[in-house]
KEDREN-158188 format. One record per atom (N, C-alpha, C): residue in three letters; atom name; x, y, z. Coordinates in Angstrom, 1 decimal, padded with zeros to 4 digits. Layout:
# residues N
+------+------+--------+--------+--------+
! resn ! name !   east !  north !     up !
+------+------+--------+--------+--------+
!  ala !   CA !      X !      Y !      Z !
...
+------+------+--------+--------+--------+
***
This chain:
# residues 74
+------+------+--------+--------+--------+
! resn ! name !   east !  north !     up !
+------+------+--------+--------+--------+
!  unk !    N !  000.8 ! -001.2 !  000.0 !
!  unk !   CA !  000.0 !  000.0 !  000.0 !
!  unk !    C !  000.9 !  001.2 !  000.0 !
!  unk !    N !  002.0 !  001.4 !  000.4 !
!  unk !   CA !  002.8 !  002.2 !  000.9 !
!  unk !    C !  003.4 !  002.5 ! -000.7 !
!  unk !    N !  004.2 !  001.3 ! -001.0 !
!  unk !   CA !  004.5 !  001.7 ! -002.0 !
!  unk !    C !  003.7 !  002.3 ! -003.2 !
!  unk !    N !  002.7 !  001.8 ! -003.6 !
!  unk !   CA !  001.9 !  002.6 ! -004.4 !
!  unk !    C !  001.4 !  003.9 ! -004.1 !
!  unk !    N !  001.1 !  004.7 ! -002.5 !
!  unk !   CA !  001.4 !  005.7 ! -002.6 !
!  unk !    C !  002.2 !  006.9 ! -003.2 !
!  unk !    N !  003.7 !  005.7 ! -003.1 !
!  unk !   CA !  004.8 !  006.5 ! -003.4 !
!  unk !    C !  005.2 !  007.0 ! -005.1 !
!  unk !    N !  004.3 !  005.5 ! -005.5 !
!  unk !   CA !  004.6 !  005.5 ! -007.0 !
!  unk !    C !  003.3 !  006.7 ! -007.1 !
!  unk !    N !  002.2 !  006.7 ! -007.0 !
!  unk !   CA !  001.6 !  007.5 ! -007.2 !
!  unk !    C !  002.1 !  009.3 ! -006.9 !
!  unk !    N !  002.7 !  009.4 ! -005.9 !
!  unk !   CA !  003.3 !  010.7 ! -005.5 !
!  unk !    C !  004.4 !  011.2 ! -006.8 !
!  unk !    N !  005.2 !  010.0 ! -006.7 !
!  unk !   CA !  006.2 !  010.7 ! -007.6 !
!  unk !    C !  006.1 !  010.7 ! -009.1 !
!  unk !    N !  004.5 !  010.5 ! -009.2 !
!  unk !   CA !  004.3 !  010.1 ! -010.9 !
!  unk !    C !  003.5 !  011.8 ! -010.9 !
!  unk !    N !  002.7 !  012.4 ! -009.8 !
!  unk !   CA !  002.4 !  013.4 ! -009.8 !
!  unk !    C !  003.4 !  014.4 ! -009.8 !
!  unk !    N !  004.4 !  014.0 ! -008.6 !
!  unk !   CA !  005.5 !  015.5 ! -008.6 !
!  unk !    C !  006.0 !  015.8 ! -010.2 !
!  unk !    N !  006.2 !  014.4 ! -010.8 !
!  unk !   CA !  007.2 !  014.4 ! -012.3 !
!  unk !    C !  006.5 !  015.1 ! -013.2 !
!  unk !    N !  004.9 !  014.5 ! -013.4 !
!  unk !   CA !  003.9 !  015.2 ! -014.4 !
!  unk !    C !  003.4 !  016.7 ! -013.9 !
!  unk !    N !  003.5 !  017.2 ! -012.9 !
!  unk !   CA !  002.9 !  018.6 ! -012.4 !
!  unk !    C !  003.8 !  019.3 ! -012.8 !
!  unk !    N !  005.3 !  018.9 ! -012.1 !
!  unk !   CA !  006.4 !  019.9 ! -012.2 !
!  unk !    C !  007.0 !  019.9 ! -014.1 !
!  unk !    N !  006.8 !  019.2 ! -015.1 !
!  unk !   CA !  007.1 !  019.1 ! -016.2 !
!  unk !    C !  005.7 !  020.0 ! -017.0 !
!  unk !    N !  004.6 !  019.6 ! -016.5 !
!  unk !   CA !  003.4 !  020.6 ! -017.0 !
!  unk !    C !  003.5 !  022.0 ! -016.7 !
!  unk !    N !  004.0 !  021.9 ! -015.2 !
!  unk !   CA !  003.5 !  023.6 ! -014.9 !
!  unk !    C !  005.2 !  024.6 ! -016.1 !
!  unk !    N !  006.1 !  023.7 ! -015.9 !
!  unk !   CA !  007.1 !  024.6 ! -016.6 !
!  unk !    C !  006.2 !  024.8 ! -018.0 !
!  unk !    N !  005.6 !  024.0 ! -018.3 !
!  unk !   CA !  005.0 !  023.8 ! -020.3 !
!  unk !    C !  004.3 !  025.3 ! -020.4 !
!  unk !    N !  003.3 !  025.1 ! -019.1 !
!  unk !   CA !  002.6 !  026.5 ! -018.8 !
!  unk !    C !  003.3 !  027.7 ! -019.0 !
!  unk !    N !  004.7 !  027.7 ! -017.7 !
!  unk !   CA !  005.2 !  029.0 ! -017.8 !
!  unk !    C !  006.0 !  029.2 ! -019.1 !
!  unk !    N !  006.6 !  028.0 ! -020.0 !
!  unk !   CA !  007.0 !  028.9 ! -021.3 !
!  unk !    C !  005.9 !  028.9 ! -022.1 !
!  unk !    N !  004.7 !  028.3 ! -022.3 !
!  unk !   CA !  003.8 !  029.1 ! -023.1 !
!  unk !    C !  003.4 !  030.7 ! -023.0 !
!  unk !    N !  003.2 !  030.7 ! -021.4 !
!  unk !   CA !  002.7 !  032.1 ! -020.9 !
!  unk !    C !  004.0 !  033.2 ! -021.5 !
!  unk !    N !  005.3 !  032.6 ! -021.5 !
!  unk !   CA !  006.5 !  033.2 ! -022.0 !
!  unk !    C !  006.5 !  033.7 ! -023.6 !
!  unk !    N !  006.3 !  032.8 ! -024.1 !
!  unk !   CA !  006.0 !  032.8 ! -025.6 !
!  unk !    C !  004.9 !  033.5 ! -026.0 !
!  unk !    N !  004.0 !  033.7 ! -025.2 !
!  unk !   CA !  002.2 !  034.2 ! -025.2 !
!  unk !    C !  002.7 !  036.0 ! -024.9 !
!  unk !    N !  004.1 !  036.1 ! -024.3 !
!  unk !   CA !  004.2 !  037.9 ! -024.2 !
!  unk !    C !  005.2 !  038.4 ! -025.3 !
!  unk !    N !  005.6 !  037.7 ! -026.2 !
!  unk !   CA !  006.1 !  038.0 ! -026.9 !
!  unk !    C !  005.1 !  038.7 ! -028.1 !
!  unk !    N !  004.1 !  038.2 ! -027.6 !
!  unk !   CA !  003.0 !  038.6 ! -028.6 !
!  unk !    C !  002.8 !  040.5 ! -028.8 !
!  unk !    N !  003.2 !  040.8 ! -027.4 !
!  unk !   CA !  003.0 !  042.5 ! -027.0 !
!  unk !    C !  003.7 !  043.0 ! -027.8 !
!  unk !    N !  005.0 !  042.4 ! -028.4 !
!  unk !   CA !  005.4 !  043.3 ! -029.3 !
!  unk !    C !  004.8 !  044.3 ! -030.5 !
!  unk !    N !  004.8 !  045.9 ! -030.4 !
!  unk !   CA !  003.7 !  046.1 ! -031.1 !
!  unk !    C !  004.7 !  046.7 ! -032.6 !
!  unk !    N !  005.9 !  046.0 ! -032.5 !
!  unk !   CA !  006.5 !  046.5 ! -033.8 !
!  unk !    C !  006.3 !  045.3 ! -034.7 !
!  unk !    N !  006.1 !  044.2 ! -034.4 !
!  unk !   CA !  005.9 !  043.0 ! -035.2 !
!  unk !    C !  004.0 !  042.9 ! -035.1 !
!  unk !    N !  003.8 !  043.0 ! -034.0 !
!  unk !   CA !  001.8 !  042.7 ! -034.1 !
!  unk !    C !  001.2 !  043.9 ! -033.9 !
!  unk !    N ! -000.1 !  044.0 ! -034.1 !
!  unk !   CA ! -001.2 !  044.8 ! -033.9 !
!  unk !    C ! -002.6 !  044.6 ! -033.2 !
!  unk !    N ! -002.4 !  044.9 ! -032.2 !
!  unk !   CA ! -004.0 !  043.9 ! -031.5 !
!  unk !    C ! -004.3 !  045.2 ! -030.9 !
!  unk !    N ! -005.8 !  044.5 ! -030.6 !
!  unk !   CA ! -006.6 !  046.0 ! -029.6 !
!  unk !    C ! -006.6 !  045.4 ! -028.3 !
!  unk !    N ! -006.8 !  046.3 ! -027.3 !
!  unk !   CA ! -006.9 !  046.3 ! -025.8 !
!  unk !    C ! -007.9 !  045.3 ! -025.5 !
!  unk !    N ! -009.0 !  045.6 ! -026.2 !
!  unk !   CA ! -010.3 !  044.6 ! -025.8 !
!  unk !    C ! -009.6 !  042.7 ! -026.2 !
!  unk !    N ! -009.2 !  042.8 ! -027.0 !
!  unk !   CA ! -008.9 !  041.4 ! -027.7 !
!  unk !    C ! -007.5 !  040.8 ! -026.4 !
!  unk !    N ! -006.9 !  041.7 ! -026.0 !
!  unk !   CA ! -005.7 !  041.2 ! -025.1 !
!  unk !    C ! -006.7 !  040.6 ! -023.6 !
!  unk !    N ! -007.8 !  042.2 ! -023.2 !
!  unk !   CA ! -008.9 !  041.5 ! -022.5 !
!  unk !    C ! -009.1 !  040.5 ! -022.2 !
!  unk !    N ! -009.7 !  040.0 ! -023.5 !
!  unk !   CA ! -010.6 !  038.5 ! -023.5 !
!  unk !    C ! -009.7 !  037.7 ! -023.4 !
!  unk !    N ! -008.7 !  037.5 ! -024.1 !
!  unk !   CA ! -007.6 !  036.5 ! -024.5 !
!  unk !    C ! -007.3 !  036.5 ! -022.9 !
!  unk !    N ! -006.8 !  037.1 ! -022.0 !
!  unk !   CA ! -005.8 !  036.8 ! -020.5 !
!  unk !    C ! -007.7 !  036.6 ! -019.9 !
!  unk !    N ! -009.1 !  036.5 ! -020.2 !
!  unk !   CA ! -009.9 !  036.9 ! -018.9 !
!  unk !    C ! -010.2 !  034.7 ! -019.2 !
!  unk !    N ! -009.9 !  034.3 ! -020.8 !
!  unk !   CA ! -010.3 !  032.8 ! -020.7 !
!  unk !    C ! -009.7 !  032.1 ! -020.0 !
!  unk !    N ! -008.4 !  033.0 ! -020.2 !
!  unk !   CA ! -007.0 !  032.3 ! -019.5 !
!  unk !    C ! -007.1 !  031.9 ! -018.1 !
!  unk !    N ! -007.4 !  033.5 ! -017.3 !
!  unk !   CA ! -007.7 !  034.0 ! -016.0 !
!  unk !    C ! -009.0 !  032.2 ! -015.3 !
!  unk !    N ! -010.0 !  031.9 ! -016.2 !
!  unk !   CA ! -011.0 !  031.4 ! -016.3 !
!  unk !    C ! -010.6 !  029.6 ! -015.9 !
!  unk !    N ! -009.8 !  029.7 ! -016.8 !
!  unk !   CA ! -009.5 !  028.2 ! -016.9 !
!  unk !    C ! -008.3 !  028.2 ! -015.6 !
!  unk !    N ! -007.9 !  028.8 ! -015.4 !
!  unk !   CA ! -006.6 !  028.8 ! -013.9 !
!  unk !    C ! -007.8 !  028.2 ! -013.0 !
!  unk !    N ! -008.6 !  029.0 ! -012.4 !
!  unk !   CA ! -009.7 !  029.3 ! -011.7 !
!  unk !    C ! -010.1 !  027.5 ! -012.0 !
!  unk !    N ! -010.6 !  027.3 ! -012.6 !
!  unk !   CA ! -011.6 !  025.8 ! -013.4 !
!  unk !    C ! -010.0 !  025.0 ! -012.5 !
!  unk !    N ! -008.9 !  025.0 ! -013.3 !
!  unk !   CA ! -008.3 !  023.9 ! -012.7 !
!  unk !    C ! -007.6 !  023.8 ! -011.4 !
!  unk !    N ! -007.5 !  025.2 ! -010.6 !
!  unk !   CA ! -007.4 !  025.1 ! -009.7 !
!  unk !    C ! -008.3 !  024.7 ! -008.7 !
!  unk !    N ! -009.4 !  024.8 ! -009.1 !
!  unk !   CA ! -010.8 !  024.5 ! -008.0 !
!  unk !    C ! -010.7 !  022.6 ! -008.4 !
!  unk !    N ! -010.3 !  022.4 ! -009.1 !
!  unk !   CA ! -010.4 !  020.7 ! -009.6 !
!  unk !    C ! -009.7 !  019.9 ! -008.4 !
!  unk !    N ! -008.7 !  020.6 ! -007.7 !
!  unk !   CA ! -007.6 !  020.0 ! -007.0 !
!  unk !    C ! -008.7 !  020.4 ! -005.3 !
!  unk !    N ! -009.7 !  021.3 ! -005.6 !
!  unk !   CA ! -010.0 !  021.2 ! -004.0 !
!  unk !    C ! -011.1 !  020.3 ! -003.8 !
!  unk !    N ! -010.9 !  019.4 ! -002.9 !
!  unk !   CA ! -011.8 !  018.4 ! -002.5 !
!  unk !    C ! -013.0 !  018.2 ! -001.4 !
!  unk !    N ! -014.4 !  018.7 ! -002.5 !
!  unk !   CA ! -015.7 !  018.4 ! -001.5 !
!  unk !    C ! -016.6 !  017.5 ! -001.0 !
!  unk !    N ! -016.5 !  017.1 !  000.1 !
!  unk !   CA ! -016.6 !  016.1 !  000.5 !
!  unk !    C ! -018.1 !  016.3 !  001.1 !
!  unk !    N ! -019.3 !  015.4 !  000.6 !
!  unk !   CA ! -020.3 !  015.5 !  000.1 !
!  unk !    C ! -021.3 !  014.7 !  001.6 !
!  unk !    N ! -021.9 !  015.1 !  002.1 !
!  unk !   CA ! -022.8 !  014.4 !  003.5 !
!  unk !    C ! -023.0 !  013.1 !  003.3 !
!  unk !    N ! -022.5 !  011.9 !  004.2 !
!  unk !   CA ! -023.3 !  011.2 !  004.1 !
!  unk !    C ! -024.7 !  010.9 !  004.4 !
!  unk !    N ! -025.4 !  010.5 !  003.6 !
!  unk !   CA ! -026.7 !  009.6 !  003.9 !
!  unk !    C ! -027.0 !  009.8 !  005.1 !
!  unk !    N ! -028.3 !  010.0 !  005.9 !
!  unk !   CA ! -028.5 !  009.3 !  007.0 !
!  unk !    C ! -030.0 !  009.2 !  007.5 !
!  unk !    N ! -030.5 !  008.1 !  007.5 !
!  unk !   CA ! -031.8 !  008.4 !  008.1 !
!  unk !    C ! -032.4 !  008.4 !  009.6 !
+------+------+--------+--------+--------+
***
């Protein structure tokens, strides 16, 4: 039992810590976009673009919080 905790732990640390960098150089790559000598965008469009973003953080951060639901009882 123990051990399968552990394999389960370090299969999480490997995949989280390998995702969340994926994240931070997208988000890296995603500011390069501000250059306004190469692109042209409007304020509203930068908006929406960071509020989906803002949206889905929110969605998968609430995924990891755990509610634990009444049991039954008569």
């Amino acid at each position: 039992m123990r051990k399968k905790y552990f394999d389960k732990r370090k299969r999480f640390l490997e995949l989280a810590e390998n995702r969340t960098n994926k994240v931070i150089r997208s988000i890296h790559r995603l500011s390069n976009c501000s250059n306004k000598y190469l692109y042209k965008y409007k304020k509203g469009e930068v908006e929406r673009m960071f509020k989906v973003i803002g949206e889905e953080i929110i969605k998968a951060k609430n995924s990891f919080i755990v509610v634990r639901k009444p049991e039954f009882k008569i």
